[in-house]
C-alpha positions in Angstrom: 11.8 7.0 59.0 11.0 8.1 62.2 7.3 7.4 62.2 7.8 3.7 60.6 5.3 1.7 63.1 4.7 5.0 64.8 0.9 6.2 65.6 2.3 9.4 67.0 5.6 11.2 66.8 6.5 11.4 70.1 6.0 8.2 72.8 3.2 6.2 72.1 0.2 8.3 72.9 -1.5 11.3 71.2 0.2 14.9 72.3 0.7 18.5 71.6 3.3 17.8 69.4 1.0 15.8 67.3 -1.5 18.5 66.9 0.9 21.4 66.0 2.7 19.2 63.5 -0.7 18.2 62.0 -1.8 21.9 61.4 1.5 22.4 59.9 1.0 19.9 57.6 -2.9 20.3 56.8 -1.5 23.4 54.9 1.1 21.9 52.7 -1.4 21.7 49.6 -1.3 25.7 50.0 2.4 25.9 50.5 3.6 23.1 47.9 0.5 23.2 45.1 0.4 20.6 42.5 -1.3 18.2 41.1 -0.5 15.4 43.7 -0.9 15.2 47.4 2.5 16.9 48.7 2.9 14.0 51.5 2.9 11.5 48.5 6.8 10.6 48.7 6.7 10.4 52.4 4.1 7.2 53.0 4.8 7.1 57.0 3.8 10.8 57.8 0.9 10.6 55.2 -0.2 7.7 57.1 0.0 9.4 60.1 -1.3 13.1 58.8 -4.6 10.7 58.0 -4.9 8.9 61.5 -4.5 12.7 63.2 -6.7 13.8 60.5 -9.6 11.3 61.0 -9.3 11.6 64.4 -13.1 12.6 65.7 -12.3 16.2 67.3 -10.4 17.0 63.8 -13.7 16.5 62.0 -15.7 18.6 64.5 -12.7 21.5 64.4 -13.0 21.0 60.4 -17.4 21.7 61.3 -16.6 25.0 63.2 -17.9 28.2 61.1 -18.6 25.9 58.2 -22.6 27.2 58.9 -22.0 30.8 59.4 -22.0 33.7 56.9 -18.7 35.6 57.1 -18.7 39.2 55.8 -17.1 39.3 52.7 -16.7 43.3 51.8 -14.3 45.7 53.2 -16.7 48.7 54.6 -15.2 51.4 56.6 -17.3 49.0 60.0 -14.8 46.5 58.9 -11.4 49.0 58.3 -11.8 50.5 62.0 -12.3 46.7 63.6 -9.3 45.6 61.6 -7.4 49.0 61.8 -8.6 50.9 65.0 -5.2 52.6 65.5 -6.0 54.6 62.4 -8.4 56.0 63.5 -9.3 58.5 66.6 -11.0 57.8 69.6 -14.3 59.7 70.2 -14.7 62.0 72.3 -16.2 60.8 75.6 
């Protein structure tokens, strides 16, 4: 009820509280899986999740890393970046 002929959730411009609610919500297809869109029985937020979403420096946030090759296997270059506290610290 809160965001009935709301564009933002707090006041009536665009803030911080707007953008961490939106990433919380851009993951609810992973947290609530199903066949339908999770935000279905809640038409204001979904409304609103859409404006946020649509929004122009969403789309290029969505574009970042989209063109690079990320390593995929787990070599032992990849355990010590992840991991360095396993292992010792040469000798200098």
């Amino acid at each position: 009820m809160h965001l009935k002929g709301r564009d933002f959730i707090v006041a009536n411009e665009y803030s911080i509280v707007d953008i961490s609610a939106w990433g919380w919500l851009d993951r609810a297809p992973r947290v609530l899986p199903g066949d339908t869109d999770p935000l279905q029985a809640f038409p204001n937020l979904q409304r609103w999740f859409r404006a946020i979403d649509s929004r122009l420096a969403v789309v290029k946030a969505r574009a970042v890393g989209k063109d690079h090759a990320f390593k995929k296997e787990m070599d032992e270059e990849t355990r010590r970046a992840l991991f360095p506290s396993n292992y010792a610290k040469a000798a200098s």
